[in-house]
C-alpha positions in Angstrom: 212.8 -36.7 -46.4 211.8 -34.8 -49.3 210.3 -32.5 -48.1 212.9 -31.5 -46.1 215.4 -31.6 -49.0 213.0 -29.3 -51.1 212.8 -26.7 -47.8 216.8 -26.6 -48.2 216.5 -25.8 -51.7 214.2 -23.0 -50.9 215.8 -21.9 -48.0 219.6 -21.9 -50.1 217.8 -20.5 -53.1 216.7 -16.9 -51.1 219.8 -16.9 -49.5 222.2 -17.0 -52.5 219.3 -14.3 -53.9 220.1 -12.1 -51.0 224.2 -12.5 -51.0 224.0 -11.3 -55.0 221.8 -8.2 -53.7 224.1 -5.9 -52.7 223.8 -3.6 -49.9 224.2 0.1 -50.4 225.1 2.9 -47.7 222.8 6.0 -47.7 226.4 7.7 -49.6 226.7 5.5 -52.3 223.2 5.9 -53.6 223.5 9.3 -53.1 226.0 9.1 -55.7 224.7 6.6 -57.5 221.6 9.6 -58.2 224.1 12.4 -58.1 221.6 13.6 -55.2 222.3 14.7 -51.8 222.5 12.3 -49.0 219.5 14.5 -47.3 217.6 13.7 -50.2 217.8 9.8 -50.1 217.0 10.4 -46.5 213.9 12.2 -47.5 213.2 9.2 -49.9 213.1 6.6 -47.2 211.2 8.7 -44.8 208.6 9.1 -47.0 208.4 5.2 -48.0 209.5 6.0 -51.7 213.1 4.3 -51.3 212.8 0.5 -48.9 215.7 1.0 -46.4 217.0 -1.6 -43.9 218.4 -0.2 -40.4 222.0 -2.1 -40.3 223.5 0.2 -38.1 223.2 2.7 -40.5 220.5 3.0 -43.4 221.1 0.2 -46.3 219.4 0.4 -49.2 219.1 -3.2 -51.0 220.6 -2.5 -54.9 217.2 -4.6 -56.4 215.3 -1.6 -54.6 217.2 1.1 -55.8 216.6 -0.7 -59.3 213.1 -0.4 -58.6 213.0 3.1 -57.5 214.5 4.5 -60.1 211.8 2.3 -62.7 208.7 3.6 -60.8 210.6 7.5 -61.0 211.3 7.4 -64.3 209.7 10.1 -66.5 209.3 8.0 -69.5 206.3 7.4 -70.6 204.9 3.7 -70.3 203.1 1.9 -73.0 199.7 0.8 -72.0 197.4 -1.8 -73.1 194.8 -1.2 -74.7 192.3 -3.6 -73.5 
């Protein structure tokens, strides 16, 4: 019983995550970079930019997030270990 109860959870949890993670068309991140829409093509055919087919290409705004972190050209502070 539980169990069960803490699967819900879980299960509710990643979809709430997902409906709050909006999904953007190939256009809108194209403006979103000021970039042409070949170009975000070019991004997800080379694996740089994580695309979903949904009829058409949609581009998850958490990953656009993240590619634009890992393009960035400022520098990033390491640790010195």
């Amino acid at each position: 019983m539980v169990l069960s109860v803490v699967i819900k959870c879980f299960i509710l949890n990643d979809f709430y995550k997902m409906v709050e993670d909006k999904l953007l068309t190939i256009k809108e991140v194209a403006e979103i970079l000021r970039v042409s829409e070949r170009s975000v093509n070019r991004y997800i055919e080379a694996g740089r930019l994580r695309a979903s087919r949904i009829g058409q290409w949609r581009i998850k705004q958490s990953d656009l997030e993240k590619f634009l972190k890992e393009n960035s050209n400022i520098k990033k502070i390491r640790k010195n270990n």
